[in-house]
N, C-alpha and C positions, 0 to 999 in steps of 0.2 A: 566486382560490382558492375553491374549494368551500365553502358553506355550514356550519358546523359548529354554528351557534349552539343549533337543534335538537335536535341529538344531544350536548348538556352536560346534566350534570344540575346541580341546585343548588348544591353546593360548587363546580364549576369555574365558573359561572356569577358565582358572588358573589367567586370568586377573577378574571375577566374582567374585573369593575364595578371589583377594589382599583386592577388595574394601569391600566387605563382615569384611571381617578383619577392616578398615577404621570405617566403620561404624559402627560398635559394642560400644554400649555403646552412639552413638551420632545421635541417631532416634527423640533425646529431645530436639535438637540444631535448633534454626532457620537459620543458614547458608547452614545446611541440606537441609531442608526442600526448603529457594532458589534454593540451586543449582540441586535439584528434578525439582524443576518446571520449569527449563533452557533446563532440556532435550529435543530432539528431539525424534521423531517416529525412527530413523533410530538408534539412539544411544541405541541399544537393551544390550549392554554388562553394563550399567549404571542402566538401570529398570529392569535389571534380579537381580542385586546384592539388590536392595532395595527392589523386592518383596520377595525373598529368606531372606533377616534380615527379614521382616515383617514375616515369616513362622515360624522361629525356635523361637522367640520372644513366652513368658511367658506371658499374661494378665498382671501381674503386674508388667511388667518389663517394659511398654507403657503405662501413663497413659492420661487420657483426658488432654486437646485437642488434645494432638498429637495421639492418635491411629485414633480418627477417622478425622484428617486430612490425614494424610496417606492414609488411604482409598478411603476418595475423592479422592488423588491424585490418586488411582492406576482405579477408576471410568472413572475419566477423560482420561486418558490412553489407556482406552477401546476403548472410541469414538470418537477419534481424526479424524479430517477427512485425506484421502488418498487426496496425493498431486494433481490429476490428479481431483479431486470433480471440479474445476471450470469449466471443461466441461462436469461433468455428464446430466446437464439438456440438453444438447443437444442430447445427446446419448438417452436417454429417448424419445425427440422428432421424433429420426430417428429412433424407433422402434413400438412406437407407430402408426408410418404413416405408416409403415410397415406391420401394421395387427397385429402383436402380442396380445394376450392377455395372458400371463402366469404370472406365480407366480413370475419366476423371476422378472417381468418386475415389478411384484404389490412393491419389497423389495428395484429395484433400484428407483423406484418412493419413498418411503420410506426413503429412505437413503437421498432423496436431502429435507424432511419437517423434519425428525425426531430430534426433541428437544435434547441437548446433556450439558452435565454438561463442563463447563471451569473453569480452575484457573489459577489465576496468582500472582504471587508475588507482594503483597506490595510494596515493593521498586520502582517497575516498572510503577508503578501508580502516578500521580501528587498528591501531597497535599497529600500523605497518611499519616495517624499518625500509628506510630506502638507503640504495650505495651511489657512494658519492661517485665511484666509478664503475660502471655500470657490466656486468661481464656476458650476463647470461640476460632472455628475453624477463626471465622471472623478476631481476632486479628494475625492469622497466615498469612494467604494469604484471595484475591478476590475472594470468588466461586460465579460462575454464569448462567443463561439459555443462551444457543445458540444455535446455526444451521445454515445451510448455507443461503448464502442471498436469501432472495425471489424473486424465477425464476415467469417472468411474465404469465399468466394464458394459452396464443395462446402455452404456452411450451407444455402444456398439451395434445391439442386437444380434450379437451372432447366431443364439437360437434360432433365431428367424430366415436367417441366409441358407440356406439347403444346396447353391449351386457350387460344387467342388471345384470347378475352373475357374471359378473367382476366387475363392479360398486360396485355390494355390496361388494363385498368380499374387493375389495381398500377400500371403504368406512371404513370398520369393523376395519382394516389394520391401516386406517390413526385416526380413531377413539382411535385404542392404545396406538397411536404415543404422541395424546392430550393427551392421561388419564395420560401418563409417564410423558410427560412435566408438566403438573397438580401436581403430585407427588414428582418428584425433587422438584420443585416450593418449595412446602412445605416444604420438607427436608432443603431448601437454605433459609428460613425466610418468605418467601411469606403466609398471615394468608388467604390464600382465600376471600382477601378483593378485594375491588376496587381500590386497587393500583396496578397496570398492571405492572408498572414500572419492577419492580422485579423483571418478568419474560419477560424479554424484551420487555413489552412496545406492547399495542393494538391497535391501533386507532379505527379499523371496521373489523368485524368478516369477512366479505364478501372482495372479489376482489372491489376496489373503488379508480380505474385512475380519477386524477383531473387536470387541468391544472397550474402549478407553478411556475410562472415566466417564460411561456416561454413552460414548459418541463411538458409531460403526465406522471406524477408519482403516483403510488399507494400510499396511505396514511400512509400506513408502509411500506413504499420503503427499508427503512434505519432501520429498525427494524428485530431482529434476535431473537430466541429463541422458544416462543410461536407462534409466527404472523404466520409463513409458513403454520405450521400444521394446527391451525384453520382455514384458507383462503381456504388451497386446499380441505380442510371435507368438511366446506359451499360449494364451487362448486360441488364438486363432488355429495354430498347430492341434490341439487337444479338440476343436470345434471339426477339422478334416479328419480325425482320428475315429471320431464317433461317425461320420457320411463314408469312410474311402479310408480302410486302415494301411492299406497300402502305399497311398500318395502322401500319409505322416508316416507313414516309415521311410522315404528316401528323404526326408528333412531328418530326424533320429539318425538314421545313418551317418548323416552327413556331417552331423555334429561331432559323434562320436570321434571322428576322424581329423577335426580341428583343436587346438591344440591350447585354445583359450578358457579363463575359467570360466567365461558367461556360459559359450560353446559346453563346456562338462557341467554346468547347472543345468542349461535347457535339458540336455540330455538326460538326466538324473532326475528331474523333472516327469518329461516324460515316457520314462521308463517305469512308471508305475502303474503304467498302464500296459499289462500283459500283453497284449496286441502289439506294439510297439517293439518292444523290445523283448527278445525269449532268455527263459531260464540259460539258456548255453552262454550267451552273449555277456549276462551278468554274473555266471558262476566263471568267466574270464576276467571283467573287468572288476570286482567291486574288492574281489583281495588283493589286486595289486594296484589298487589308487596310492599316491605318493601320502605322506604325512598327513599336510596338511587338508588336502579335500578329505579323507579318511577321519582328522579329529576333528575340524574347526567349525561348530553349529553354527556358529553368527556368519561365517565368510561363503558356507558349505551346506547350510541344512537342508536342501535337498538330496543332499547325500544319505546324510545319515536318518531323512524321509527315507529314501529307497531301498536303504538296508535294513531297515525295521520293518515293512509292510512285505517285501517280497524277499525275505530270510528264507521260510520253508522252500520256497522257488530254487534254490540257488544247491548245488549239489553240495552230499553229507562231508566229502573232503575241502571244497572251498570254504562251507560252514564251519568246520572246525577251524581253519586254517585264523577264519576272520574273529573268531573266541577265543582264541589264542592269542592273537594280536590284539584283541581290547583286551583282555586283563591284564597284559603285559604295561597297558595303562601307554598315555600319549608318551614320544620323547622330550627327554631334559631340555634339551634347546630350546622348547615352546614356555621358559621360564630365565627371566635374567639369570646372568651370571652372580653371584654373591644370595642369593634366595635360599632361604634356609630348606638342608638338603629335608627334615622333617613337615615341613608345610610342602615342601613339592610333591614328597609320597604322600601325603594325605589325599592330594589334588589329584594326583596321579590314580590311585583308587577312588574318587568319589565320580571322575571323568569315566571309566571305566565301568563303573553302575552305573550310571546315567544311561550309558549306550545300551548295558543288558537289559536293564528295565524298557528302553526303550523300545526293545524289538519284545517283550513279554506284553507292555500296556499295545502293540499292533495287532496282537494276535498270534505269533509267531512264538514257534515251540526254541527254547534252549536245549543243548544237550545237557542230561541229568548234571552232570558234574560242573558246568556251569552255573544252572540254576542255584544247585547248593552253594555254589561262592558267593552268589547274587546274592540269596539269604542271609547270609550272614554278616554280609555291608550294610541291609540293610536296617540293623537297628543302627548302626551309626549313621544312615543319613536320612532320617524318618522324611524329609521331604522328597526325595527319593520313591519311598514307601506309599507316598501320596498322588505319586502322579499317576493323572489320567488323560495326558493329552501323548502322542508320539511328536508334538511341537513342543515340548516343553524345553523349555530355555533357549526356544529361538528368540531372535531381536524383532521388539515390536515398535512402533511410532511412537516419536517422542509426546510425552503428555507436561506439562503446567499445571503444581499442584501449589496449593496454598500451604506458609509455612508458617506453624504455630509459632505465635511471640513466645521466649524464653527468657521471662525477667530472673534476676539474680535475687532470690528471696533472702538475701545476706543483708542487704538493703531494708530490709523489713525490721530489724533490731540493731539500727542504731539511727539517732536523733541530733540536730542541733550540727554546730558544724564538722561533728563527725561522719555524718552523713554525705557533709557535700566535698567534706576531703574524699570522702572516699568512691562517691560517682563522679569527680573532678579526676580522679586518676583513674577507674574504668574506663571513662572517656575520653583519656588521651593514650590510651593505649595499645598496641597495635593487637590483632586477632594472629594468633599460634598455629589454626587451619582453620577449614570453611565451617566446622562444628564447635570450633568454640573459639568466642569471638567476646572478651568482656567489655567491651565499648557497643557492643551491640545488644546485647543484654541489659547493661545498664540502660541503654534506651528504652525498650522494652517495659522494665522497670517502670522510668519515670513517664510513660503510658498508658501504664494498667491505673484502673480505678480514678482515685482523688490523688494520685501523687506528686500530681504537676502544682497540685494545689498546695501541697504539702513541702512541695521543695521552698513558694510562692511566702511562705510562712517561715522559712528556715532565713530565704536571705534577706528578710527585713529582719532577721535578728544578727547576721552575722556584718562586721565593718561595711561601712562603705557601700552598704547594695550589694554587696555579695563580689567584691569586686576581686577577691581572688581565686575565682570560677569563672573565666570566662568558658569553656566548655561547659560546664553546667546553663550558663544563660541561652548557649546558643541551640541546647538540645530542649531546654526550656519552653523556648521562642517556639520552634515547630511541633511542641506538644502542648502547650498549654491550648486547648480547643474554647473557640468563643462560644457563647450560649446560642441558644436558635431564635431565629427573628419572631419569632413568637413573644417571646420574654425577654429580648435583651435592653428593654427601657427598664427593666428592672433596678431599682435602688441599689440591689447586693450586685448586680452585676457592675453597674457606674463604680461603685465604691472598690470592684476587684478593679479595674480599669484604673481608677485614681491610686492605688497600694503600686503595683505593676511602673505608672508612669511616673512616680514619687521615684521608687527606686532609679529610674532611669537617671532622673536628673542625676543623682548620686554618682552614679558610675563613672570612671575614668575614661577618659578616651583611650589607651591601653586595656582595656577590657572590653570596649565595645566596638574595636579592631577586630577582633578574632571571632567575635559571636555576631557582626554585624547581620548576617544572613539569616540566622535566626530572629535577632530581635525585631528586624523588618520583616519580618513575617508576621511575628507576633502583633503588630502593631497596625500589619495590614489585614488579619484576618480579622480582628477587633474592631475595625474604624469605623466602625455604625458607633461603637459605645464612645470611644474615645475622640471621634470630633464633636462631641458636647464637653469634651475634659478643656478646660481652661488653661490645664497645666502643657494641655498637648504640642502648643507652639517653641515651646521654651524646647523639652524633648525633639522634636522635629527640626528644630533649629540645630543643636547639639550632633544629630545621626545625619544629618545631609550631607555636608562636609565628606565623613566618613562613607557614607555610603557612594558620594560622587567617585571618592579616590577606588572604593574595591572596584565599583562595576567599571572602570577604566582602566584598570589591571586586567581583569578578565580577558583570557586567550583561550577559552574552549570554545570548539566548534558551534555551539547554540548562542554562547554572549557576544561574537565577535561577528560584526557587521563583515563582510567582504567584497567593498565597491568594487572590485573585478566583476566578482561574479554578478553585481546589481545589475553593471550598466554594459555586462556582455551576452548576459544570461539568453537562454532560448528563446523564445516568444510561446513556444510548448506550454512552459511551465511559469510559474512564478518563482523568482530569487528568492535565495534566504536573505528573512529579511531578519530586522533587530530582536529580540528577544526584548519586548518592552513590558512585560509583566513579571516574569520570574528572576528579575536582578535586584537588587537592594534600591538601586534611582527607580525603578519600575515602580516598589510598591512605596515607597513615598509619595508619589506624583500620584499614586491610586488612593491615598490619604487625602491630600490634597485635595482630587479632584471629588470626593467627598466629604471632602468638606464648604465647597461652594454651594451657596445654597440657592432655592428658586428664586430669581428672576421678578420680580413685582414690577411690574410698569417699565417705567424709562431709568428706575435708578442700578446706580454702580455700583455691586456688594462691594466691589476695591477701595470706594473710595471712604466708606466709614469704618470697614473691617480692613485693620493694619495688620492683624500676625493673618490674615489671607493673603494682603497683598506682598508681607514680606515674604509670606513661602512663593506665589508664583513668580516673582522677580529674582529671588533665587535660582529657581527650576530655567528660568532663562538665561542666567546667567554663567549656570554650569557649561563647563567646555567639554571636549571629547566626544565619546561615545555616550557619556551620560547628558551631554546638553544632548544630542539627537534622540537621547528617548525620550527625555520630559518634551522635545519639540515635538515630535512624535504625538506623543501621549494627548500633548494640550489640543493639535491639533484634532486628533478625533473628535474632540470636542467644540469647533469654530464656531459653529452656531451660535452657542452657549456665549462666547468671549468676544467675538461679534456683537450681540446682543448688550454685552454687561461693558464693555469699553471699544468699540470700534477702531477709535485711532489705535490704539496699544495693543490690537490684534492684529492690524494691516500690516505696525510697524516691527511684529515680533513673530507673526506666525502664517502672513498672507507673504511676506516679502522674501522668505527662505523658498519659496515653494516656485518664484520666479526663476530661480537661479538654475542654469542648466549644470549642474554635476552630480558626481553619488550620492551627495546630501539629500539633494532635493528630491531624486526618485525616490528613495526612503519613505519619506515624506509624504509624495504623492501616494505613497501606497495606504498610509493613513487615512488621508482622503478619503480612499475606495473603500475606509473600511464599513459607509455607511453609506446610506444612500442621499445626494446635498439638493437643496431645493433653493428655491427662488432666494433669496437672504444669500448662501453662499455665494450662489453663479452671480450673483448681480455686481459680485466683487471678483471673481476668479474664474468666470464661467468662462473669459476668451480662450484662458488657455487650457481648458477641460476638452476641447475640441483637438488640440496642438496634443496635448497626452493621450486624447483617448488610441492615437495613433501611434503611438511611439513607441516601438519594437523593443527597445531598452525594457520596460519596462512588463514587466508578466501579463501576460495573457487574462488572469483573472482581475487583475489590474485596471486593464483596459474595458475590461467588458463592462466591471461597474463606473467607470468614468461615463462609457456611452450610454446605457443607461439613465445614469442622471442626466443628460441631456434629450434623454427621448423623454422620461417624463416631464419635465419640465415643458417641452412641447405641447403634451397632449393635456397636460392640464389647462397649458395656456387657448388651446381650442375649446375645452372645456368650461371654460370659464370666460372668456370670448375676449380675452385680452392678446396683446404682444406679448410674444414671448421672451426673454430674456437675453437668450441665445436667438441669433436670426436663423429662422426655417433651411435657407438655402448653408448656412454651415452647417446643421445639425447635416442635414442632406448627403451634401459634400464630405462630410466624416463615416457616415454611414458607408459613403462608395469605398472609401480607401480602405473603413479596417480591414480586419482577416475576416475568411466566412464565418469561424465559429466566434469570434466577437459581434460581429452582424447575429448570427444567428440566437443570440443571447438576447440582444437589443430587440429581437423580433417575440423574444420571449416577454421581452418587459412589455411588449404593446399587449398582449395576452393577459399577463396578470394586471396589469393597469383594470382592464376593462371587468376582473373577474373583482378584484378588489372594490370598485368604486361601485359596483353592483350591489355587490352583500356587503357592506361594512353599516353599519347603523350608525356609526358619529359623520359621516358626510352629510354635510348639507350642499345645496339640495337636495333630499332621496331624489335618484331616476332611476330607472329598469336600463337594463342590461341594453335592451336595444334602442335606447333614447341614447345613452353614453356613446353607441358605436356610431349612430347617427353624427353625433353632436361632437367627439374627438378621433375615434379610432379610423371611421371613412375618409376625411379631408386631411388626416396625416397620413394616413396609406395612398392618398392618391397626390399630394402636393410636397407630403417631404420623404416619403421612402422612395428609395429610387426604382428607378421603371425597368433598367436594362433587363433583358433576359438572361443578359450572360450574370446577372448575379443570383437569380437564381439557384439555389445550390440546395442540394441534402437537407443540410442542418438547417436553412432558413425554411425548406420545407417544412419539415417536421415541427419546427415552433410554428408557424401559422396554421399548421393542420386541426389544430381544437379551437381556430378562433372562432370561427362559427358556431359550435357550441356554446359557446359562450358570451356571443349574443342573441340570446335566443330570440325574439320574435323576428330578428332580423339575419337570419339563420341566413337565408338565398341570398341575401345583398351582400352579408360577409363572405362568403362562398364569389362572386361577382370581384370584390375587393381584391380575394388575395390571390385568385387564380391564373393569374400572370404570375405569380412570385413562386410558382408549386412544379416541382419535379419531381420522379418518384423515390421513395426513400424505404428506411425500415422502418415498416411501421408491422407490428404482430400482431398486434388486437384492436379493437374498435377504441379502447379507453386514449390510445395515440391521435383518438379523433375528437376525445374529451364527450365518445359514446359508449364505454364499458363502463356494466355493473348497475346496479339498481340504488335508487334515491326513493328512500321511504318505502320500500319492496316493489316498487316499480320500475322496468326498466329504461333507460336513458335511453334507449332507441325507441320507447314509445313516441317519444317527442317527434319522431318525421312522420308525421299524420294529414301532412296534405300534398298533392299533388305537386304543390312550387317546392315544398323542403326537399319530397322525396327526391324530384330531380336534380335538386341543386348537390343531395348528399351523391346520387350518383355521378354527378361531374368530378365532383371531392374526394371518390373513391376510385376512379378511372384516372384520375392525374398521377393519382397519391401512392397509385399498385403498378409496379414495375413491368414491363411486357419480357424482360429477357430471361431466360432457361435460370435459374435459381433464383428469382425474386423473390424477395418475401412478402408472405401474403397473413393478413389477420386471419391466426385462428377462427375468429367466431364471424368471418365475412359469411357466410351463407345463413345466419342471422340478419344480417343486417340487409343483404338482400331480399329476406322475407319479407321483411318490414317495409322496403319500397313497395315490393310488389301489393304488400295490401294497401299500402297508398294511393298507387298510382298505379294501379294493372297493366295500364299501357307500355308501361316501359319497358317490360321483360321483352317485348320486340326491339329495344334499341341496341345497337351495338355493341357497345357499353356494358350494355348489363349483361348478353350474352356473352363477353369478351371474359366477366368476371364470373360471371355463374362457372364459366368452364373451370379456370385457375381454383374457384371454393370446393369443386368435386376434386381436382387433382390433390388438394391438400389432405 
């Protein structure tokens, strides 16, 4: 890892010494070791403190597996990719068509195939089993090959590159990239066998689009690790093959002569290219290949490519030699031990025409007495018979196909409660293999057609509500489908609703234990119909309870809240948070909350509706994980319970959200899940400022907290009142967040002014530049902050279309934001909110007088980067047109000459 010690200043520095201190003595600890591989790139004050322990650190005060886990870890570290990687193959693209042929350009070619070490935590992994004593790095964490996904081959343009001392030299380059990934490989378990897998998985050395359902994907589309590097060598090899056959023959050579399987696929590869490789060369090697390169298509097909296409090549005694050895069919050992010895010769023969046919569908002659054998297998293997590909039975990219429902039509004749004995024991019963499965079938079953209806009908006849089926109810629940809102006021649908919550009441709580998960489904995908049902409270009263106790049991990874992770989490990313809709408390509370009705005036629906107010006092009174999601829940809603009881929302759903621990972050995440206006903040706006800052808390998190404080500002200019929040905090929180939370906030001042433009329910209507006038100017100049140093990228690129989108006041916005602008990515003019045509007109017509035209040239000379690889909008030499018939003069300004040059370089 690069040096960072240098570039800290004293707080992260004396923050370096605490953890250092922390970790003394706990380099042996697997909580370590996770919370190492939680880090981020950006969290530099965390991997300075653990490569500094790892320095002062004694040999035998680290011993195996933990030292050299650690060192992966600081490995992996190295070669993380930079966030901005998923457009490097583009950038690559636009320099290559550019002419370029430098080094630089050979290292970011490089950078998008080069093989990279990953780890990851165990725990983070499904099914992992971890050892409680730890022996090997494997029982620590996942180490694994990777690299970035594989950019399609047109990235490259190799057709277009003609210069062979570039070729080679990439070639040499990418050549490295293999031998490293080779190497790791090994270091990570990989024995240099024919198991690919290891090293993320091979299919074909070479570029090889096939069609898949539909879609032209490479055969290691979805394949990372190894796959890039080998793919772009093979092209780029086979690209000097065609310019210079002699500077791809000392790569061939050289392959031949190393000892690895990649090294004898490239080779095999290309060696089907006559040039490359001569008949002498291959009537030596290709009948005395070992076993398995000789049989294995999936591990090897370029082999058995190269022995098909260039047979006749290959001298009359080698060719025998290699016909003799396929019909003698693969060896016994490429089949378990205990494998019936009659299904191995069948295989053994069907393997063996495979290969003859293969080199017959090449074009390649058989010796007669072969072919006659050939013949004669093939009526027993007519697909055989059929082939017309020399790839046939290679491995292609995995596809997702849809899987026909298979109900049990055994279900079909019988009625009454023989019916639900008898899908009550399909569905508690375990599946035999992945093809036949009668708990799944019977689902199946009671999905097709009207049979949900039909069950619906069976257990109002049978005791109890059906009460000795709880697996019937609970497969019930997530089959029975509600009507469409089109019709669901309908009578027969009310009256299926009132049949359905009749039987509930009936039911035992022993019954509606084990089907709880269904029945609150059912009752939540229904709850347009069934919060008009009278009976609904009584039901809803009965399942809460139960549903509070399952969703508080819940230990999988999506039900189970993990305040660790809440309140240590990255600021990158957002924590997992509660699962507040897909748990049985989730969709009661979603009942519930549909069943509160509008709001009339000043009154309290609570105070005259008693089974609303008994269910919300309830939902608060639940403890656990299930009171945090009904707090949760309601809270998304505070406006709403604000408005309907103020004190009994301050004292139930404002006063958790004060509290500083994991509850409350939770919580405030709710908050963010909407956007709060004047009503909220007038209650909780001080400390929406205090979160919008607070690094605990996810990054998208925060942006919507600051947000709601920028708008609340700008409307309050808008409207020509105080604002809620004072100017100088909104201000003052602005400076502190992160850029890209800033630069979110800078987004909201953008759609602010695009929204209040065009929305027709605002009153007053004003134009677009009456609003910039009247809020967006004197909040840009009195509360966003002035410094340069915060200027950044990201706050660029959101102010970049504000001008657009005030339009008459196009130059004044341009005046506004042009302190807050550095250059950034911007590709096309639509970054300027000037791509693409409105009503077949183009949005660049709009700079039509000399103050626009000038102002959009200042806006495009900030905005466009002056360093050797900036990026420049495609359609700038558009948009330079458009000034110049503006404003003629200008093409003499600097400026425009600075940018005219960059739009012809592109």
């Amino acid at each position: 890892m690069k040096p960072h010690w240098p570039l800290l200043n004293d707080r992260d520095r004396d923050a370096v010494r605490m953890l250092m201190a922390f970790l003394h003595g706990r380099l042996s600890e697997r909580p370590i070791i996770e919370w190492a591989l939680r880090s981020k790139p950006h969290e530099i004050v965390k991997r300075v403190a653990v490569l500094q322990s790892l320095e002062f650190l004694d040999a035998k005060q680290l011993k195996e597996p933990w030292r050299s886990a650690w060192r992966l870890i600081e490995e992996s570290w190295d070669q993380e990719l930079p966030q901005s990687s998923g457009i490097d193959a583009y950038r690559v693209q636009r320099r290559i068509a550019a002419g370029e042929r430098s080094g630089s350009l050979i290292s970011a070619i490089i950078a998008l195939v080069q093989p990279r070490l990953e780890v990851d935590a165990r725990s983070e992994r499904p099914k992992a089993v971890t050892s409680k004593r730890p022996r090997r790095v494997e029982d620590l964490f996942h180490a694994s090959l990777s690299s970035q996904k594989l950019a399609d081959l047109d990235i490259y343009r190799l057709d277009s590159i003609d210069e062979v001392d570039f070729l080679t030299s990439l070639g040499i380059a990418i050549e490295g990239a293999v031998n490293y990934g080779i190497a790791l490989g090994r270091r990570l378990g990989w024995e240099g066998d024919h198991k690919f897998w290891r090293i993320g998985q091979l299919h074909y050395v070479g570029y090889q689009v096939r069609n898949e359902d539909g879609y032209n994907w490479d055969v290691d589309k979805f394949h990372d690790g190894i796959a890039p590097s080998v793919k772009l060598l093979d092209a780029v090899v086979k690209r000097i093959g065609a310019l210079d056959p002699g500077q791809a023959r000392a790569f061939v050579s050289r392959w031949k002569q190393m000892s690895t399987p990649i090294h004898l696929r490239l080779w095999a590869s290309l060696s089907q290219v006559g040039e490359l490789t001569s008949a002498d060369e291959l009537t030596e090697a290709l009948p005395a290949l070992e076993d398995r390169p000789f049989w294995d298509i999936h591990a090897f097909p370029e082999i058995a490519e190269l022995r098909a296409l260039r047979f006749d090549d290959v001298a009359e005694k080698a060719r025998n030699r290699m016909v003799a050895r396929i019909k003698r069919g693969p060896p016994r050992t490429f089949w378990p031990r205990g494998t019936d010895r009659v299904r191995v010769k069948g295989a053994q023969q069907y393997w063996a025409a495979r290969e003859l046919r293969r080199i017959e569908v090449a074009g390649s002659r058989l010796p007669a007495s072969a072919a006659s054998w050939l013949a004669g297998l093939l009526d027993e293997f007519q697909e055989l018979r059929n082939m017309n590909s020399i790839q046939f039975g290679f491995l292609t990219s995995g596809t997702a196909r849809w899987v026909k429902p298979e109900p049990d039509d055994r279900f079909n004749d019988l009625v009454g409660e023989a019916l639900l004995r008898a899908l009550e024991g399909a569905l508690a019963s375990a599946s035999s293999s992945w093809s036949d499965d009668p708990a799944e079938r019977a689902s199946d079953w009671i999905r097709s057609g009207d049979n949900a209806s039909l069950i619906l009908s069976e257990l109002e006849a049978a005791r109890d509500g059906g009460a000795e089926f709880p697996n019937t109810w609970d497969r019930f629940g997530w089959s029975h489908n509600p009507p469409n809102r089109d019709n669901e006021g309908a009578p027969e649908h009310r009256r299926t609703g009132d049949r359905v919550l009749a039987l509930l009441e009936l039911l035992p709580a022993a019954t509606v234990e084990p089907a709880i998960q269904g029945i609150t489904h059912w009752i939540s995908s229904w709850e347009r119909v069934v919060t008009q049902s009278p009976t609904l409270l009584a039901v809803w009263i009965k399942l809460w309870p139960i549903a509070v106790a399952a969703t508080n049991e819940t230990t999988d990874e999506t039900d189970t809240i993990d305040l660790n992770q809440i309140v240590g989490s990255s600021p990158e990313e957002e924590p997992s948070d509660l699962d507040t809709l897909n748990t049985a408390t989730g969709r009661l509370v979603g009942v519930f909350l549909a069943s509160c009705p509008t709001i009339q005036g000043d009154e309290n629906p609570f105070e005259r509706n008693e089974p609303l107010r008994v269910m919300r006092d309830s939902i608060i009174a639940a403890d656990g994980k299930s009171g945090l999601i009904g707090r949760h829940r309601l809270i998304e809603e505070l406006p709403y319970f604000l408005k309907a009881d103020e004190e009994w929302a301050k004292r139930n759903l404002v006063a958790p959200l004060a509290e500083n621990d994991a509850e409350s972050l939770a919580l405030w995440r709710a908050i963010a899940r909407r956007t709060q206006f004047t009503k909220v903040l007038e209650v909780i706006g001080h400390q929406f400022a205090d979160r919008a800052t607070d690094r605990r808390l996810g990054r998208e998190t925060r942006s919507s907290l600051l947000s709601s404080l920028v708008l609340e500002s700008l409307h309050a200019f808008r409207e020509g009142r105080d604002p809620v929040i004072a100017n100088a905090k909104v201000q003052q929180t602005l400076r502190a967040a992160d850029d890209e939370v800033r630069a979110n906030a800078a987004q909201t001042v953008q759609r602010f002014l695009s929204w209040m433009s065009t929305d027709p329910t605002v009153r007053p209507r004003q134009s677009a530049d009456e609003i910039f006038r009247l809020a967006i100017a004197p909040f840009l100049e009195n509360v966003w902050p002035q410094e340069r140093s915060l200027a950044t990228r990201g706050v660029s690129a959101a102010f970049a279309d504000l001008p657009a989108a005030a339009g008459r006041a196009f130059s004044e916005a341009v005046d506004a934001v042009e302190r807050f602008l550095v250059p950034f990515d911007c590709w096309s003019m639509s970054d300027f909110g000037l791509g693409g045509d409105v009503d077949g007109t183009p949005r660049l017509a709009f700079i039509s007088t000399p103050e626009i035209a000038a102002a959009l040239l200042r806006l495009l000379n900030i905005s466009i980067g002056t360093a050797e690889g900036s990026v420049v909008p495609m359609d700038l030499a558009e948009a330079l047109d458009q000034i110049r018939s503006a404003a003629g003069r200008l093409v003499q300004d600097s400026a425009f000459r600075r940018l005219e040059t960059v739009a012809r370089r592109r």
